[in-house]
N, C-alpha and C positions, 0 to 999 in steps of 0.2 A: 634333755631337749627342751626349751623354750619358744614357745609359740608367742611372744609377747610382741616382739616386734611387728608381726602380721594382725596380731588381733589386740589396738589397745588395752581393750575393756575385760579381757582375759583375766581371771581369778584366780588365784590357785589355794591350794587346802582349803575349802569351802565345806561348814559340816551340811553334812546331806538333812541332819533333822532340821536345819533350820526351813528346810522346802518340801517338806514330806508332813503329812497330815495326823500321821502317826506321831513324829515327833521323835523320831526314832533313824539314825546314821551317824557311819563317821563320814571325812575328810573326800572329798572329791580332788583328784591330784589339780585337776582344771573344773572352771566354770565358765559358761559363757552362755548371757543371755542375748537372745536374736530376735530383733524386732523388726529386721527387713525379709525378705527370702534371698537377700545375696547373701547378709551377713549368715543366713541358715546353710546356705549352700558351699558358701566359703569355709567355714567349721568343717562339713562334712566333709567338705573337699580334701582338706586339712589331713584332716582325722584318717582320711582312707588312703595319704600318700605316706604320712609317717608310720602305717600299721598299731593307731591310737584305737583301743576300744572307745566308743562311742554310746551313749544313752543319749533320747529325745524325751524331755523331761514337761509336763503339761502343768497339772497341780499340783501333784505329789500325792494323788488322794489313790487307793486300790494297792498301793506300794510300799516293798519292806525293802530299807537299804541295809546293807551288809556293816557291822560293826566297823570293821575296818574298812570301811569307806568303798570307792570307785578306784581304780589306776586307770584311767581314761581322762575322757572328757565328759561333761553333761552339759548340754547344750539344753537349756531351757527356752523353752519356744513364747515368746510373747507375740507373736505376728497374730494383730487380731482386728482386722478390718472386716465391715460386716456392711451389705449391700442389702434394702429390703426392695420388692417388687412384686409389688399387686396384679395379680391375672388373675382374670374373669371373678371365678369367688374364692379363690385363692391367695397366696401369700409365699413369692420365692425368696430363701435366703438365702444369701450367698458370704462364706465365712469362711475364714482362715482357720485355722486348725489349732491355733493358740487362744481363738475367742474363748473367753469365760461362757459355759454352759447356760449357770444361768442368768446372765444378759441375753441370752436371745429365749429364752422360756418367759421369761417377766415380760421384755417386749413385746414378745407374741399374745402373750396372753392380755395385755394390757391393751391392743389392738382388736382383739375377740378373734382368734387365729388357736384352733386347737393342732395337738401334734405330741409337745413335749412337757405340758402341764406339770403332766406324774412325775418328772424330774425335779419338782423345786427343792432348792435344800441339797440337790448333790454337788459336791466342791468336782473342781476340775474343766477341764477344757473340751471344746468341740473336737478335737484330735483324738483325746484319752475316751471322752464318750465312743466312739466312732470306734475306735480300738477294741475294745470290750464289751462291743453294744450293750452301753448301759443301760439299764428299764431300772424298772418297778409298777406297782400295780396293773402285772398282765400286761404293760407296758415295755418297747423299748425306743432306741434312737433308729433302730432300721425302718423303723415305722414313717419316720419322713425321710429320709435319707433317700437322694434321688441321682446325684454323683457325687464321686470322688476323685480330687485330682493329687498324685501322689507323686513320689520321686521313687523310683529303679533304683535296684542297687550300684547302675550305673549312673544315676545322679539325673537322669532325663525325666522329663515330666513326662506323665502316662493319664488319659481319663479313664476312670473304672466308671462303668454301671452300678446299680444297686445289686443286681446278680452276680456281677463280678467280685463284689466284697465278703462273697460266700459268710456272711453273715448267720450266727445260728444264737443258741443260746450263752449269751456271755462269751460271745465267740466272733471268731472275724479271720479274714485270711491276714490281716496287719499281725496277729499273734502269731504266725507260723513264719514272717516274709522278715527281712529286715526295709520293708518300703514304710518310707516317710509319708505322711498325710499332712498335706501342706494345706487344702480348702477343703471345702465339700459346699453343695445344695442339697439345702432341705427345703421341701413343698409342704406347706401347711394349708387350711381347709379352714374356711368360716363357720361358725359355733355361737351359739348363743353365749351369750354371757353366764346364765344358768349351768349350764352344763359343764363350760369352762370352771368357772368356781366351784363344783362340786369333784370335778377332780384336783383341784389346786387344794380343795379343802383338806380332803386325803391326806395328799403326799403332807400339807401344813401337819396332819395329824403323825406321820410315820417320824418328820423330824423331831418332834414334840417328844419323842419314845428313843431318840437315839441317847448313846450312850456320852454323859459329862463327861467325858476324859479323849485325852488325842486319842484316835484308831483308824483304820485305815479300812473301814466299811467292814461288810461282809468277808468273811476272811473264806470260805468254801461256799462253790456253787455248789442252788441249793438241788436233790438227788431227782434226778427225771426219772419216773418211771414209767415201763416197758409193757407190749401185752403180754398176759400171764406170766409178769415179773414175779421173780424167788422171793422177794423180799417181801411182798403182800400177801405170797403165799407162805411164807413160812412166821410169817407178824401178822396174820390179819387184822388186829387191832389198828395198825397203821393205814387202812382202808380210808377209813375215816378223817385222815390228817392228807391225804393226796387234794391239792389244790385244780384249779382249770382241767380236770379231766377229760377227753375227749371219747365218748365211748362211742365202737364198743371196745374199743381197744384199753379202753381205763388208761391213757395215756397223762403224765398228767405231772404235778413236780410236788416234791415232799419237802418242807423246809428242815434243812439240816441241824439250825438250831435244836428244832422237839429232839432231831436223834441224840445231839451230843449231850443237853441235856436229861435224858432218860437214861444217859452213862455215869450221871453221878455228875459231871465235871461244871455246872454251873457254878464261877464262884472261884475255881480253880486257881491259884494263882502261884508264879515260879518269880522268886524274886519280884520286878515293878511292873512284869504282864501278867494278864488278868484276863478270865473267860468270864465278860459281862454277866454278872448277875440278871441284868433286865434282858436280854436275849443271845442265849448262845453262841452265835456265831458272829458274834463281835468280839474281840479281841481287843481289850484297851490297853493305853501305856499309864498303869495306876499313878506312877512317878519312878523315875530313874529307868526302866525300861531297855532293854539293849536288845538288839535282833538276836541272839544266841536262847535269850527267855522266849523269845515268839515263835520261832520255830522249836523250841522241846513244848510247847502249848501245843504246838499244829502237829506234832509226832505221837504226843499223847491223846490229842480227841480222835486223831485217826487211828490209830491201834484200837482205844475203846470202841470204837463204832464198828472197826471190821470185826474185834471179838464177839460183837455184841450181836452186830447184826448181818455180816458177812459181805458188806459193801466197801469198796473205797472210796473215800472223799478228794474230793478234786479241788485245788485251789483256786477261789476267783482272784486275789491279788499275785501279782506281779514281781519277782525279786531285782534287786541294783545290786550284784555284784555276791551273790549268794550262790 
């Protein structure tokens, strides 16, 4: 089947590493980047009458594509117009789902508008943030997030609330749905300058620590713990390592890096992937790299850690075709 004649600008064997942050895929049978919402709509449209598997592709940051590539389509989303609107001491924005993340964190901030500060430094799109509510320090994107206007899996637009995008940690109903997030508003809040730069300083501090080689962030969310969780009770040493706890439930998150590290596996490396030296749960591509070493990496920290400590680890990245 050739979809060439409907869609000029149609690519076909396209490597996935070269749009993945990892740096890491093969071949996409089609490519297609979409810079209007018809031209988005049309792909999908496409896609859903020839019974084409379909990806909506943002930055490529949080994602592992499959060695042997997609047999689909991957529709990379560049639709990225972006409306700013001042009320009362406020700051609404209004953004495509393909917007670069951080173009609207630098803008905001550069205006004294707090919200997304603790984002600088993450690659990816308003969509892909919005998808996996991404944070960092105690931080995430639900936090301004005021709607979402998506597409049904019958192609009609829908507006969600902030409630409606059952947002949790590293979590969102877009993970469970096949709906497209085509815009959203986010409401940001005036801030000193002060304040603003002491969180900007942060995250400037956290990119500072990331790891030199392609990887695709954090590779497991990191472990929430429960009241009178097994795992504190049977480690109490790891008391001490539990982050924002809210008592008296001692509710609270343990960074998974310390676990998989305390498994020996810092350092770990299977062919050209590699469990970062400087923090466990980054997973880089040292050089030559193929999704086949990334996942026996992710099979191996997760059997150490449930031997170890009788948890499963949950993945926060995303597979293409795995």
């Amino acid at each position: 089947m050739s979809l060439k004649s409907k869609f000029p600008n149609l690519q076909e064997n396209i490597l996935l590493s070269n749009h993945m942050t990892f740096r890491i895929g093969g071949p996409a049978r089609y490519f297609l980047i979409a810079t209007t919402k018809d031209e988005l709509v049309a792909a999908l449209r496409a896609a859903k009458e020839n019974n084409l598997s379909f990806y909506l592709l943002g930055g490529g940051s949080n994602l592992l594509a499959a060695d042997g590539g997609f047999d689909g389509l991957i529709i990379k989303n560049q639709i990225s117009k972006i409306k700013y609107q001042k009320e009362n001491s406020g700051l609404i924005v209004y953004c495509d789902a393909g917007t670069p993340f951080n173009q609207i964190i630098m803008q905001t901030a550069r205006d004294g508008y707090s919200g997304a500060e603790w984002g600088f430094g993450i690659p990816g799109t308003v969509g892909g943030a919005i998808c996996g509510n991404a944070g960092r320090l105690g931080q995430d994107i639900s936090g301004v997030v005021s709607e979402v206007i998506i597409l049904d899996n019958n192609l009609d637009e829908k507006k969600l609330s902030k409630p409606e995008c059952e947002f949790a940690y590293r979590e969102s109903r877009f993970k469970k749905t096949n709906e497209i997030i085509l815009r959203a508003t986010l409401v940001f809040e005036k801030k000193s300058p002060e304040a603003i730069s002491a969180v900007l300083d942060e995250a400037k501090e956290v990119v500072k620590h990331s790891p030199p080689f392609p990887s695709a962030g954090c590779v497991f969310k990191n472990y929430q713990t429960k009241e009178s969780d097994p795992l504190l009770r049977n480690h109490p040493e790891l008391n001490g390592r539990v982050r924002g706890a809210c008592l008296p439930a001692r509710q609270g998150k343990i960074g998974v890096g310390y676990l998989i590290d305390q498994c020996g596996l810092r350092g770990r490396q299977i062919n050209g992937a590699k469990i970062w030296e400087g923090h466990a749960n980054y997973f880089v591509n040292a050089g030559g790299a193929q999704a086949k070493d990334v996942l026996a990496l992710i099979r191996l920290a997760k059997e150490a850690v449930r031997e170890k400590y009788n948890i499963e680890l949950e993945e926060e990245i995303r597979y293409i075709g795995i």
